[in-house]
C-alpha positions in Angstrom: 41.1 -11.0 -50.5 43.1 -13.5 -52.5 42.1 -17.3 -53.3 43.3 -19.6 -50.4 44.7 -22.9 -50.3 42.6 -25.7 -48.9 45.6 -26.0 -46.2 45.4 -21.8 -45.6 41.4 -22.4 -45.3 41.6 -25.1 -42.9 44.7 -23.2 -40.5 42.1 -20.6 -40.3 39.4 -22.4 -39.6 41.6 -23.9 -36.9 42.0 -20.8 -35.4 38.7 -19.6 -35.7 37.5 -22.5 -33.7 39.9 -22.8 -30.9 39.9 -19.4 -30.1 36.0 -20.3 -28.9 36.1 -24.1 -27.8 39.6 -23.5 -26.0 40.8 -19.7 -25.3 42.8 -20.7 -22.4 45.4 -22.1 -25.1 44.0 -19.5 -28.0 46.5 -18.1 -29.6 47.6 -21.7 -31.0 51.5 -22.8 -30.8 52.7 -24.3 -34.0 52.3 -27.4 -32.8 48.5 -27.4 -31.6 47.6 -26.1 -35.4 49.2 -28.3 -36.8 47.2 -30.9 -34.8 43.9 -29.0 -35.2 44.5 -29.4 -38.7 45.1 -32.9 -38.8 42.1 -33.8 -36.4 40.1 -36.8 -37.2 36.7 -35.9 -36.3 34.9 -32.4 -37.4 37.0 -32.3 -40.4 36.4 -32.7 -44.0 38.5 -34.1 -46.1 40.6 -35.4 -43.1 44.2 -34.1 -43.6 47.8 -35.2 -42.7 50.3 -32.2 -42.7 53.4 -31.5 -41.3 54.1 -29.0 -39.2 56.5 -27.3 -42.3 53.2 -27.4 -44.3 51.3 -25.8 -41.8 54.3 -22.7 -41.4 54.6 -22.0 -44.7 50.8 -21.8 -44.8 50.8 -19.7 -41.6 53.9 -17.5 -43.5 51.8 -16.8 -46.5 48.7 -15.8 -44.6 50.7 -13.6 -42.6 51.5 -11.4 -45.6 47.9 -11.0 -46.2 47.0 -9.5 -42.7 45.0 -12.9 -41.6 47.0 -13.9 -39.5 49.3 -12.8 -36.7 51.8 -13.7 -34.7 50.6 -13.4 -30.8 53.1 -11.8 -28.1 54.2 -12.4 -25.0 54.7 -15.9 -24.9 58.4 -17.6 -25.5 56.7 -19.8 -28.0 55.7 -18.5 -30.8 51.5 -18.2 -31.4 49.4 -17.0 -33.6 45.7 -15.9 -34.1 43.7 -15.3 -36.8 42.3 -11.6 -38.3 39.7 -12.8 -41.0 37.0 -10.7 -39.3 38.6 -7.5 -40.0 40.4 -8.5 -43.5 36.9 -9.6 -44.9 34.9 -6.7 -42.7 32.3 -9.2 -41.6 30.7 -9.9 -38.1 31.6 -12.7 -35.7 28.3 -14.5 -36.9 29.5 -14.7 -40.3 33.1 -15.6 -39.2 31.7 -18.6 -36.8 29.9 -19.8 -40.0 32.8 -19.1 -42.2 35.3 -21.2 -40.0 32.5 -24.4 -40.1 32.5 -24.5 -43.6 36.0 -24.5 -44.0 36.3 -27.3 -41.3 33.8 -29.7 -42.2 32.8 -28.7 -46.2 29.1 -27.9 -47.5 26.4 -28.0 -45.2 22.8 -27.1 -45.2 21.5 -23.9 -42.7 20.0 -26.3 -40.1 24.0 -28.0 -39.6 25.8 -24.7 -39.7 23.3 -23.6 -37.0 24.0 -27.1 -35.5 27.6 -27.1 -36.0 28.4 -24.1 -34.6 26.9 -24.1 -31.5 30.2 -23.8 -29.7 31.3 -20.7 -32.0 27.9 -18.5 -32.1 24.8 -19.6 -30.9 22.2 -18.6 -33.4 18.6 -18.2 -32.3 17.1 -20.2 -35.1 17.8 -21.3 -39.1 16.6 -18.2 -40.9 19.6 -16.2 -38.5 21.4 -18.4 -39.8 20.3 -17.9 -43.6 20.4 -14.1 -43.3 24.2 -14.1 -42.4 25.0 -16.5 -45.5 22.5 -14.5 -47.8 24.6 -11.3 -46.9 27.8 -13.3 -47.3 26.6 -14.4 -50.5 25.7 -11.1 -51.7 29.3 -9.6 -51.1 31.3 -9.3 -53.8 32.9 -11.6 -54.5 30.8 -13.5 -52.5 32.1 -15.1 -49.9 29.5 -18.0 -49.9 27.4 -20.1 -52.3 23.9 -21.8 -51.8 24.7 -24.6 -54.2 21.8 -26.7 -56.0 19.8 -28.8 -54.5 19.7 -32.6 -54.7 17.1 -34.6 -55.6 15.3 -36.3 -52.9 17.2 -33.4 -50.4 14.9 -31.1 -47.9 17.7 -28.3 -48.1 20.1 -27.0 -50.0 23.5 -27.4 -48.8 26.3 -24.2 -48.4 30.4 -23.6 -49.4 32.5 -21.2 -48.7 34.1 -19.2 -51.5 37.5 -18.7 -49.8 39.7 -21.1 -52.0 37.8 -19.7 -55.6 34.7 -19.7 -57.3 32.7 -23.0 -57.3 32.2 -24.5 -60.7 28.6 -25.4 -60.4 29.0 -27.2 -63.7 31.6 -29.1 -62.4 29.5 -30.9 -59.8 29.1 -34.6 -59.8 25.8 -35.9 -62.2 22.6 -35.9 -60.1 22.2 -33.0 -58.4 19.4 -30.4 -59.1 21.4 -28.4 -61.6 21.5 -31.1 -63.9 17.8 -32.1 -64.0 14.9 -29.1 -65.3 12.5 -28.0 -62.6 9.9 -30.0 -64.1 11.7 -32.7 -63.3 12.6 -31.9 -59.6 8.7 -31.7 -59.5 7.5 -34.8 -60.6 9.8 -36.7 -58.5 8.2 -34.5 -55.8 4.5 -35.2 -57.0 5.9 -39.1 -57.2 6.2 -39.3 -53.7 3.1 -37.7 -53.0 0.7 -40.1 -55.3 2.7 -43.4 -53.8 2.3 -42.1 -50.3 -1.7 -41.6 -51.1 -1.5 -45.4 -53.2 -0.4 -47.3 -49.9 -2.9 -44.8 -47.9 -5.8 -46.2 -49.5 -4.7 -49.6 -49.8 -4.3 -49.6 -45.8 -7.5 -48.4 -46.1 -9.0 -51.0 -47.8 -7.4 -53.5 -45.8 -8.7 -52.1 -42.8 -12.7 -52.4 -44.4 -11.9 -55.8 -45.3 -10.6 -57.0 -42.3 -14.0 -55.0 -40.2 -16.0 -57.0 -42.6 -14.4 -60.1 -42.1 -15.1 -59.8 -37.9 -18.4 -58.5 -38.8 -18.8 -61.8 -40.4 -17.3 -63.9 -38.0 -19.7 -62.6 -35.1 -22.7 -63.4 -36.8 -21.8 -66.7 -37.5 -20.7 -67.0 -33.8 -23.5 -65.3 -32.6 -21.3 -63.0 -30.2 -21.5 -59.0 -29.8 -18.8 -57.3 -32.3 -18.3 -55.0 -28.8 
């Protein structure tokens, strides 16, 4: 399949989501794409295009099988084909469309996230679909480095090209050696034990201290 846009991406991922969260209205008028694209909330980068952007976007994807104009309907609608033009399962298009909507996320917000597309029974379902996504080739998806101080590792779709892993912003994993990643790791660890103890002794000085006060009182510590 050819590179996408970031406007083709997100007027499939449109599609792909309405067709779950509203099929009464599924296939989408011109005019409720074009708002799904420009949506506020669940979408990232938020975008503002017209509804001649979103056509000729439609138009082009149209050539390439992804998208079809539905029938029977005086207004014009379409739906989306992705399934069948990148011969994957509804589990892997449901995590497909999220990642085009909302950007990188990590396995436990896909699983999160799509809720309303495909409910998965737990993160490693999850996992396995991107894994074989990832394995296609070209893949379709990236697990891209993770961050320092991150418990996962976040995914992107593939769709719109290749992610330049070199390119990403200073600070993530992929520009520090394991070794590193470790000791910030084994950091953590030795200053969570450091404030352990010193609650410890706290906690033996203060016992002392009423131990102390009760004799000179001549009261039970009970």
């Amino acid at each position: 399949m050819r590179i996408l846009s970031p406007l083709e991406a997100r007027v499939l991922g449109v599609l792909i989501e309405k067709q779950h969260t509203v099929p009464d209205t599924y296939p989408l008028s011109l005019n409720a794409l074009t708002m799904g694209c420009n949506q506020k909330t669940a979408r990232s980068p938020v975008m503002e295009a017209s509804e001649g952007d979103v056509l000729t976007a439609v138009d082009s994807l149209k050539a390439s099988s992804l998208v079809f104009e539905g029938s029977g309907s005086r207004v014009v609608r379409y739906e989306h084909n992705l399934g069948r033009v990148l011969a994957v399962p509804g589990q892997s298009v449901a995590l497909l469309a999220v990642l085009m909507l909302r950007g990188p996320q990590t396995a436990a917000e896909l699983r999160l996230n799509c809720e309303r597309l495909h409910r998965f029974a737990d993160i490693s379902s999850v996992e396995g679909f991107l894994d074989e996504m990832a394995g296609k080739s070209p893949a379709l998806v990236i697990k891209l480095p993770r961050a320092p101080g991150a418990r996962e590792a976040r995914w992107a779709h593939q769709l719109c090209g290749e992610i330049d892993l070199s390119a990403l912003p200073v600070g993530t994993a992929a520009d520090l050696p394991a070794a590193r990643t470790a000791d910030v790791t084994q950091g953590e660890i030795a200053a969570l034990k450091a404030e352990q103890q010193r609650l410890r002794d706290e906690v033996a000085q203060l016992r002392e201290f009423v131990q102390r006060l009760a004799r000179e009182l001549g009261v039970s510590e009970s």
